[in-house]
Each structure stands twice: as structure tokens, then as C-alpha cells.
C-alpha positions in Angstrom: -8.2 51.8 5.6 -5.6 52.7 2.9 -3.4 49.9 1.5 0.2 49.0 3.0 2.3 51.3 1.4 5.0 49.6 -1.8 8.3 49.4 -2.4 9.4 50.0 -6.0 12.2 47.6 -7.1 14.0 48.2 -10.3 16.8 46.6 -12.0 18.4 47.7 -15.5 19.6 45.1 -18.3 22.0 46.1 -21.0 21.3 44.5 -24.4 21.8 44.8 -28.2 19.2 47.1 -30.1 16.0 44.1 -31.0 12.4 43.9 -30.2 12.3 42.0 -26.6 9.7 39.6 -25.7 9.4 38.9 -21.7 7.0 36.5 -21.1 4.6 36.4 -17.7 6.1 32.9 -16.7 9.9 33.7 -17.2 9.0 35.7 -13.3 6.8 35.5 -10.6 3.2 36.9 -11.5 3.8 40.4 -10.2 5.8 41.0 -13.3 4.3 42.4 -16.4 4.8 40.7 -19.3 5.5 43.3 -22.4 7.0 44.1 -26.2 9.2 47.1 -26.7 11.4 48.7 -29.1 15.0 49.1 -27.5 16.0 52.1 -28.4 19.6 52.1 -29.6 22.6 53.9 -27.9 25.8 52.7 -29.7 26.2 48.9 -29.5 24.8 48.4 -26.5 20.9 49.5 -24.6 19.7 49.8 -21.2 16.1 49.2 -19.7 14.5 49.5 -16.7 12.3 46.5 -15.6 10.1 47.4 -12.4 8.3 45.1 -9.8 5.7 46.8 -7.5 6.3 44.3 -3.7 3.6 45.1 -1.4 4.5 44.4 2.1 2.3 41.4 2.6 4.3 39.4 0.2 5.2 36.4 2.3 6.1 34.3 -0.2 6.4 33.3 -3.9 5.3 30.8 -6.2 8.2 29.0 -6.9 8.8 25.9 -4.9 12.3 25.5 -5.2 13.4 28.9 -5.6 11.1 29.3 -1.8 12.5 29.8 1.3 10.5 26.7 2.4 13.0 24.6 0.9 15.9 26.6 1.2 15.9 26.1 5.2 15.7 22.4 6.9 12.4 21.4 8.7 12.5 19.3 11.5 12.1 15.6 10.8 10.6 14.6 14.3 8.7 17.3 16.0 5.8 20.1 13.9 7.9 23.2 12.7 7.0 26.6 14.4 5.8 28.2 11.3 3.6 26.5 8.9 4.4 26.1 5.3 2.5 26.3 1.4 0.9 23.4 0.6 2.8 23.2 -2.6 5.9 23.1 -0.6 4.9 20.5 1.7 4.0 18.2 -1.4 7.1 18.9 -3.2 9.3 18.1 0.0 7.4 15.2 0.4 6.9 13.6 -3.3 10.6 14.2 -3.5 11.5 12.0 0.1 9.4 9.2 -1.5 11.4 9.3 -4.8 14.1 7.2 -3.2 11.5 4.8 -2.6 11.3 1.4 -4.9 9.9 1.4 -8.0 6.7 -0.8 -7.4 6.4 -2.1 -11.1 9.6 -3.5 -10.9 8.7 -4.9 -6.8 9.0 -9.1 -7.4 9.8 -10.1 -4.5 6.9 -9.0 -2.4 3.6 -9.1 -2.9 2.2 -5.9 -4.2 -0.5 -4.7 -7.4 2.1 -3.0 -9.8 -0.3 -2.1 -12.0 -3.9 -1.6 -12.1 -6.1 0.1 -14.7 -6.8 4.1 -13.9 -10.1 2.9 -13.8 -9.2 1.1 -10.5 -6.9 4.0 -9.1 -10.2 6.8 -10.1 -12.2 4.2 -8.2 -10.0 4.4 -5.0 -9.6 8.0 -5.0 -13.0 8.7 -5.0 -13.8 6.7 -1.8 -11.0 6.9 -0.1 -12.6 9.7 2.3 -15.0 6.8 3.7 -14.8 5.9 6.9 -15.0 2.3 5.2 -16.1 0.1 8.9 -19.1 2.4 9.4 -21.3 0.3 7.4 -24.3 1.5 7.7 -23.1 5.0 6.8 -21.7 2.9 3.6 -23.9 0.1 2.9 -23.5 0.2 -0.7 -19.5 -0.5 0.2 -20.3 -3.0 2.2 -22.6 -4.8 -0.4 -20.0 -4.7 -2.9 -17.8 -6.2 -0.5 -19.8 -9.1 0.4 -20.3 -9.7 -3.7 -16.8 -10.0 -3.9 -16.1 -12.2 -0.9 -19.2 -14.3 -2.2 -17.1 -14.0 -6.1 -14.2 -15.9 -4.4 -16.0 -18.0 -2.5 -17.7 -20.0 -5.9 -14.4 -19.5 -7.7 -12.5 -21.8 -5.2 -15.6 -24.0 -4.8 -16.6 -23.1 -1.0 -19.5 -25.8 0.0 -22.0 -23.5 -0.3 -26.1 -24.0 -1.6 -27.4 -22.8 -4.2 -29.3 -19.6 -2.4 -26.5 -20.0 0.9 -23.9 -16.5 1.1 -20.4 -16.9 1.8 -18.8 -15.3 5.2 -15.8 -13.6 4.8 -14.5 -9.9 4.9 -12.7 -7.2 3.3 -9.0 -6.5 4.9 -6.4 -4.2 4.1 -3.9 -7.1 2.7 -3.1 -10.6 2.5 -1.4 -9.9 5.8 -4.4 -9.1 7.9 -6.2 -11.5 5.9 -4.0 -14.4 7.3 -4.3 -12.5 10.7 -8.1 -12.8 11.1 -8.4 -16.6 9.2 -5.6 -17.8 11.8 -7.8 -16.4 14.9 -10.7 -18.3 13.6 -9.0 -21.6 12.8 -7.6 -21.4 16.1 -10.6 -20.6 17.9 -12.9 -23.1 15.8 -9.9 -25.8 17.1 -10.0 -24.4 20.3 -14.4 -24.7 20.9 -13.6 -28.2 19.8 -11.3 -29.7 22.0 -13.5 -27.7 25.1 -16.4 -29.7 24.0 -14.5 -32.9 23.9 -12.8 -32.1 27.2 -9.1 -32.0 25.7 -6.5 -29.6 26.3 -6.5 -26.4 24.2 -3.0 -24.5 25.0 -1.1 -25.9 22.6 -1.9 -25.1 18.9 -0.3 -25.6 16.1 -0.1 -25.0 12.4 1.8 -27.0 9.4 4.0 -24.1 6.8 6.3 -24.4 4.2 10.0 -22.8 4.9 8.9 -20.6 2.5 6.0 -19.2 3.8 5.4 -15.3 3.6 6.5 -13.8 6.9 3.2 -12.6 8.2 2.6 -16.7 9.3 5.6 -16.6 11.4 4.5 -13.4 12.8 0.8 -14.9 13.4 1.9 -17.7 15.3 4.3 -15.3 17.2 1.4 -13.1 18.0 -0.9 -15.7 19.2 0.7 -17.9 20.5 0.8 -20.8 18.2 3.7 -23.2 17.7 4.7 -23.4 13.7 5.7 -26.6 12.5 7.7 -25.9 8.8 8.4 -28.0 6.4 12.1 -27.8 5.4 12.9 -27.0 1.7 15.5 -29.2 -0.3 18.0 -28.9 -3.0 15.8 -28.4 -6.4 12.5 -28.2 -4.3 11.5 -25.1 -3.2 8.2 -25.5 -2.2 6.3 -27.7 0.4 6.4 -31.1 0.0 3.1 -32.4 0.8 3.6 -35.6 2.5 6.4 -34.3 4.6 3.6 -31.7 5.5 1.0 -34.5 6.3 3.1 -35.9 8.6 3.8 -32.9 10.8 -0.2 -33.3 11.5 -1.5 -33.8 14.8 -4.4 -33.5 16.6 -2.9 -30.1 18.2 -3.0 -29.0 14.5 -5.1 -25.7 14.0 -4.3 -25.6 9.6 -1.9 -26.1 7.3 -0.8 -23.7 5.1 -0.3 -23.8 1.3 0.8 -21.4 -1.2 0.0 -20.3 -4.9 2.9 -18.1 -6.0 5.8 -19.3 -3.6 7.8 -16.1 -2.0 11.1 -17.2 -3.4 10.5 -18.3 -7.0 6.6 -17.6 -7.4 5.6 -21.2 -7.9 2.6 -23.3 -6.7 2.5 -25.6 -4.3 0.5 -28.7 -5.2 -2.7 -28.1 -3.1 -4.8 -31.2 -4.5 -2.0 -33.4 -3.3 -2.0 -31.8 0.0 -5.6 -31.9 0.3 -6.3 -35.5 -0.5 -3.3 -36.6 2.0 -4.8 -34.7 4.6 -8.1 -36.4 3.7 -6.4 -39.9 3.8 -5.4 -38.8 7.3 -8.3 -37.7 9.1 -9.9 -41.1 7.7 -7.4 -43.2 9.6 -7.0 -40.5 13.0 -10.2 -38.9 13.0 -8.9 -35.6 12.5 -10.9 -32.6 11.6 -8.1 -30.7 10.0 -8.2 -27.1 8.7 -7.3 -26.3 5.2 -5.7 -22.9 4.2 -4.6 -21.8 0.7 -2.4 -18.5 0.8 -2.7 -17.0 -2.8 -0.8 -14.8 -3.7 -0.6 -13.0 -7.1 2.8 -12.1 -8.5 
């Protein structure tokens, strides 16, 4: 079957007499890139530049200078046509520009930086489906080395040969998610086996805490009990915290790297009240520390 016939399309430029240089990338790549003598006609010459279009052209090269992003796509529903990839990217990458600078994010809790090492590392795994472990084992053994690295480094009561339990989430914010579940659930199991009621937990915050802790206890039905802040302390005070404690009490909450002003709350104070406490009630309280690098 012969080829689609082509259209020849020529256009002339007038120009002083000089050797001309047109280089391959000044046009699209169906252009011929060439040196030539202009010959001279007076003060001005004329040449004839042609382009050979063959009828299954149905686009070019050039992302901006496309139709693509010449006509609006609509934002809600899959266009009718499909488009280049390179246009897709370009419409996208350019939507996310008016997005936040991340290295200059303080006031949430985000990795601004991170070696390329790091970023090389996540790209080349991110096609795991990372739950099916045992397609992945080796994923999943790297994540229980790490939940076992922070374990020891905050001094978990574990034996010498004994692994830490924990898991992997997708952010502090799950994280919180899943530890609230099993505090409440560990609290719950208890007050069964005593033969207490179990519907109204609770759990002891600073009014500073990170949203997703008002959102837990919204979720799952837990009352929160916060600790109000005062003029020139912005934290939670530990022994207003303490006495917020009740047997209904599920944890309490502390933070390293407060939300507002990124400082620590005093955690040893809070955790030898709380100790002081459960001597005298009989309290088995819970104890969570929310870190969160800045």
C-alpha cells in the first residue's frame, strides 16, 4: 500500500546577503537543518524554506505551542480525545506549581528535605504493592528492623532476644489512628474482665495537639479531655494533665515539637506524675508520646 500522499508547504524570508545557519531545534524535527550562501539581489534576498506534512501528522512536539494546551480540558469528567503524555505532565506539573513550597512548610509536619539517596530509594519501590508481604518480604523485614530501631531508641521493655510490635503507616496521622484503636481496645478488654463499663473512653491532650487527635476521638468515639494553654506556656502542663486522669482514661498524649512553636513538652515530668498516680488509684494508664520532627 503506497504512502498517504504530502502536502508541500513553503514559506519565503527576505534577508541581507550572509551565510545562514538554521538549526534542527529552532523548528519542529520535520525541518532540515542547513548552510547556504544567499545569493545577493540588491540590498535585500529571498529563500524558499520547505516542510514536507504528511497527512498523519496529528500533532507536534512542542507542548505549549500544542493544541493540547491551547483548548481547555474538562476538570471533572475524562475528555473525549486522549492527549500526549508530555502534555498531560506539563498541564499537570504546571497546576501543582501554585502549590506550597515544602522546604519552606513550618507549620505542618512534613520531610522538606531528604538525601537523593532517599528519593532514588522510593522511586524504585514505589510500584510495590507494599501490604502484600509475602510478595515483598524483604520490605517487610526492613520494616520490622526499623520499628524494632525505634523501639530500643525510646527504651521499649523489651529482652534481650524479645522483637518489638509495631508497623509501617503512611504518616504520623494513621500512626496515631491505629495506636488510639489499640489503647482503646487494650482499655476496653480490661474493664470487660473486671466487669466495668466500657462506653465511655477517654483520652488526656494538650490544646495544642496536632489535629488528627481530635479527629481520632471524633472517629471513634472517644471523649478528649485538653489541657488549656496559658499566657507564656504553650505547651501541656503536666500536672494539669494528671489531673484530667480517670479510670475512663484510654492515654494521654504528649508531644516533642509542639504544633504552634515546635517545642517539647516535658514527657519525664508527665510520666513520673502519672506514675505517682496509678500508685495511689490503681490505675493502669497508657502512655503516648507524639514526635514529631520539625
Amino acid at each position: 500500500m503506497s504512502p498517504p500522499p504530502s502536502k508541500q508547504t513553503a514559506f519565503a524570508l527576505r534577508l541581507p546577503s550572509f551565510f545562514i545557519s538554521l538549526p534542527l531545534s529552532l523548528f519542529s524535527s520535520n525541518f532540515i537543518s542547513f548552510i547556504f550562501p544567499v545569493p545577493s539581489f540588491g540590498n535585500t534576498s529571498t529563500m524558499v524554506l520547505s516542510k514536507t506534512a504528511s497527512e498523519t501528522d496529528v500533532s507536534i512536539h512542542s507542548t505549549f505551542a500544542s493544541r493540547y494546551v491551547r483548548n481547555s480540558l474538562p476538570r471533572f469528567k475524562m475528555p473525549e480525545n486522549s492527549i500526549p503524555k508530555e502534555a498531560a505532565f506539563q498541564i499537570i506539573n504546571d497546576e501543582l506549581m501554585l502549590d506550597g513550597n515544602p522546604r519552606l512548610n513550618l507549620a505542618s509536619f512534613v520531610t522538606t528535605w531528604m538525601e537523593p539517596e532517599c528519593n532514588k530509594l522510593i522511586m524504585d519501590a514505589i510500584n510495590k504493592n507494599y501490604v502484600d508481604m509475602d510478595e515483598y518480604p524483604v520490605t517487610t523485614e526492613l520494616q520490622n528492623r526499623c520499628v524494632n530501631m525505634i523501639a530500643h531508641l525510646f527504651n521499649a521493655p523489651l529482652g534481650e532476644s524479645e522483637a518489638a510490635v509495631g508497623v509501617g503507616t503512611v504518616g504520623s496521622s494513621e500512626a496515631i489512628m491505629l495506636a488510639g484503636l489499640a489503647f482503646k481496645r487494650k482499655w476496653q478488654n480490661k474493664r470487660k474482665a473486671e466487669g466495668k463499663p466500657y462506653d465511655k473512653p477517654n483520652i488526656v491532650t494538650g490544646a495544642n495537639v496536632q489535629v488528627c487527635w481530635e479527629k481520632f476521638a471524633r472517629y471513634f468515639e472517644v471523649e478528649l479531655k485538653e489541657v488549656k494553654l496559658r499566657e507564656g506556656y504553650y505547651v501541656m502542663d503536666p500536672a494539669k494533665a494528671v489531673e484530667l486522669v480517670d479510670e475512663n482514661t484510654i492515654c494521654v498524649a504528649a508531644i516533642l515539637g509542639s504544633t504552634l512553636n515546635g517545642e517539647f513538652e516535658d514527657v519525664k515530668l508527665l510520666n513520673d506524675l502519672l506514675v505517682e498516680k496509678n500508685k495511689e488509684t490503681g490505675y493502669i494508664y497508657q502512655f503516648s508520646t507524639n514526635i514529631k520532627f520539625q
